[in-house]
C-alpha beads as a LAMMPS data file, in Angstrom:
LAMMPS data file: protein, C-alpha beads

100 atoms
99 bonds

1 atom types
1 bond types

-500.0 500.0 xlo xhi
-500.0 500.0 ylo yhi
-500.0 500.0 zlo zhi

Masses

1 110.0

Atoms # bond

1 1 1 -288.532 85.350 -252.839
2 1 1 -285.916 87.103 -250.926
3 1 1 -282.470 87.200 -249.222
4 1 1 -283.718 85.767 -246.113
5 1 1 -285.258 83.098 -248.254
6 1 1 -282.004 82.657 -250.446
7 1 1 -279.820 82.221 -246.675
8 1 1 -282.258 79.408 -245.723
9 1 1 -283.444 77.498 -249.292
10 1 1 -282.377 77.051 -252.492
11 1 1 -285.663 76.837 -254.089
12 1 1 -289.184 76.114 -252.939
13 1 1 -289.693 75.256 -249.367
14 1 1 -289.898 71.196 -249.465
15 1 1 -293.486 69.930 -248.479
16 1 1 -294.784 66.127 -247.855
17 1 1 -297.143 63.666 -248.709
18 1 1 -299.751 63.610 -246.192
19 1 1 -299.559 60.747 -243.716
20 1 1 -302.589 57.776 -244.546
21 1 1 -304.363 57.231 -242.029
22 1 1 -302.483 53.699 -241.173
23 1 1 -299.540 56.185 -240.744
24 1 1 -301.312 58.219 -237.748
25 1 1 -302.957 55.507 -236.030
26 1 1 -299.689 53.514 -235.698
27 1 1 -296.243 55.169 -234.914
28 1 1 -297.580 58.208 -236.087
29 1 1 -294.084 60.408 -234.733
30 1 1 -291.797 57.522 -236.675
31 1 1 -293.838 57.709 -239.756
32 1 1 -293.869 61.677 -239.849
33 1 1 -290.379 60.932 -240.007
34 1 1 -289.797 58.077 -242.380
35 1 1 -292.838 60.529 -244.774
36 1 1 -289.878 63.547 -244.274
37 1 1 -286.603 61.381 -245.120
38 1 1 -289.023 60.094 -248.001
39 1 1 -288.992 63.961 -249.135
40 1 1 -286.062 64.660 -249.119
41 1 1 -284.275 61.605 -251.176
42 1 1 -287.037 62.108 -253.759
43 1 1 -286.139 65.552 -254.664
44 1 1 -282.194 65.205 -253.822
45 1 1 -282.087 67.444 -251.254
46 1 1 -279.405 66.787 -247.852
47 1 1 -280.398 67.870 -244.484
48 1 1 -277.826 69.917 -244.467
49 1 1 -278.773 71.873 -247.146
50 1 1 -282.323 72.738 -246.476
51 1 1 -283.122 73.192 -242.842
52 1 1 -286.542 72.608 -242.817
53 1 1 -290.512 71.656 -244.527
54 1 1 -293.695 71.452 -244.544
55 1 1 -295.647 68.806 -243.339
56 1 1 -299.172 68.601 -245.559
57 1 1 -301.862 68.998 -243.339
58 1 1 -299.847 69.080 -239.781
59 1 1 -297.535 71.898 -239.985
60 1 1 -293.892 71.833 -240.340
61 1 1 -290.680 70.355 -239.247
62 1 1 -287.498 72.644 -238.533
63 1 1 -284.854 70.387 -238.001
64 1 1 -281.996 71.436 -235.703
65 1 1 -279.623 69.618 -233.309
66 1 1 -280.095 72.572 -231.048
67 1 1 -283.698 73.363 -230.461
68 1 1 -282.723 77.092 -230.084
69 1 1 -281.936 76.882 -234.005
70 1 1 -284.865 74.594 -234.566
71 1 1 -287.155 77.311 -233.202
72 1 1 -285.553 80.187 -235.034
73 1 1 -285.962 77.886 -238.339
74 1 1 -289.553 77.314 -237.331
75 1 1 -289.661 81.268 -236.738
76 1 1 -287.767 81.846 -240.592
77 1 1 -290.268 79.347 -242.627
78 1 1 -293.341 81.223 -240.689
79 1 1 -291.463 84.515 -241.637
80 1 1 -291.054 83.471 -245.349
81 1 1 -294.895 81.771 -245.130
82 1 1 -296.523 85.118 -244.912
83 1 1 -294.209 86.693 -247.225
84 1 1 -295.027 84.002 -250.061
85 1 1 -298.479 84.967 -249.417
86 1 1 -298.354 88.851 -249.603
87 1 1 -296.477 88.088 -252.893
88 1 1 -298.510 85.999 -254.454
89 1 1 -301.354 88.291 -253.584
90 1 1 -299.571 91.284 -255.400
91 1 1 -298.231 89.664 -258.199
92 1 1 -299.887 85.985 -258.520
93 1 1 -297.534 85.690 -261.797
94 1 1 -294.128 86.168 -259.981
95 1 1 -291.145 83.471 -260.503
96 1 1 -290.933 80.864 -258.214
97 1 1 -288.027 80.111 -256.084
98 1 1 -285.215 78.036 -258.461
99 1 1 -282.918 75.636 -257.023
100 1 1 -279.816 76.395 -257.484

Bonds

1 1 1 2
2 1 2 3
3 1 3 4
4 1 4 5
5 1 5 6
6 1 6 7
7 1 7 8
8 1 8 9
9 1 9 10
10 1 10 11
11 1 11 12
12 1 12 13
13 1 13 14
14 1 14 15
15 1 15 16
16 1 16 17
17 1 17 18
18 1 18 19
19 1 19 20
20 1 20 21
21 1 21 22
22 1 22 23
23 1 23 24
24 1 24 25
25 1 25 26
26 1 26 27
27 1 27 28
28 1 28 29
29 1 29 30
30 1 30 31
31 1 31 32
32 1 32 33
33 1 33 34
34 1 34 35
35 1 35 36
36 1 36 37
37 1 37 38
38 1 38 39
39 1 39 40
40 1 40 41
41 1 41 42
42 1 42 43
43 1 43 44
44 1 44 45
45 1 45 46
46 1 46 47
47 1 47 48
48 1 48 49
49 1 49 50
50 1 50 51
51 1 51 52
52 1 52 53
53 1 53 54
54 1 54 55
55 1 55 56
56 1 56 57
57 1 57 58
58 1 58 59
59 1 59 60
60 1 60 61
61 1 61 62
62 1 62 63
63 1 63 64
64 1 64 65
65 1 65 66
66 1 66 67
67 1 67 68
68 1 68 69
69 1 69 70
70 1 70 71
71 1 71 72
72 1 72 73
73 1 73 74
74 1 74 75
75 1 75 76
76 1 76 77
77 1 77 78
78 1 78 79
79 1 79 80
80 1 80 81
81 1 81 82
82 1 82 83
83 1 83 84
84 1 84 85
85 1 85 86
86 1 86 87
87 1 87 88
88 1 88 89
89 1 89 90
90 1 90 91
91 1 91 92
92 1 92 93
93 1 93 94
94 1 94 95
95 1 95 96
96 1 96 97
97 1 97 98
98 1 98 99
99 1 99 100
């Protein structure tokens, strides 16, 4: 995509399963969790390494152990959101992100 993109991710912008329904209607915040650590281990990514993703169908998790840098992350995958979308509305055939 970008620079700004390259600073934050090394490739697409991690997204999850969507929670079942058993998920929401008990311990919904631990299971968003548990669905996010699931994400990450199955595509080898650390924490550390990619600050944030998408929830499917609730929105997205920034994760931060300040919430000032949790909200600019937040700010940075809205940022790069719209961008991926103006993109892929000019050139619907353009690369995707590559991990590197």
């Amino acid at each position: 995509m970008g620079t700004t993109h390259a600073d934050y991710f090394r490739g697409d912008v991690p997204v999850t399963r969507p929670l079942g329904a058993d998920e929401v209607a008990d311990a919904y915040e631990r299971n968003t969790g548990l669905v996010i650590v699931e994400t990450f281990r199955e595509l080898g990514l650390a924490p550390t390494r990619c600050p944030a993703c998408w929830w499917r169908i609730t929105g997205r998790s920034p994760g931060a152990p300040i919430p000032f840098a949790a909200v600019e992350r937040a700010r940075v995958l809205e940022m790069l959101a719209r961008m991926d979308v103006i993109q892929r509305a000019v050139a619907p055939d353009a690369p995707r992100p590559r991990r590197s």
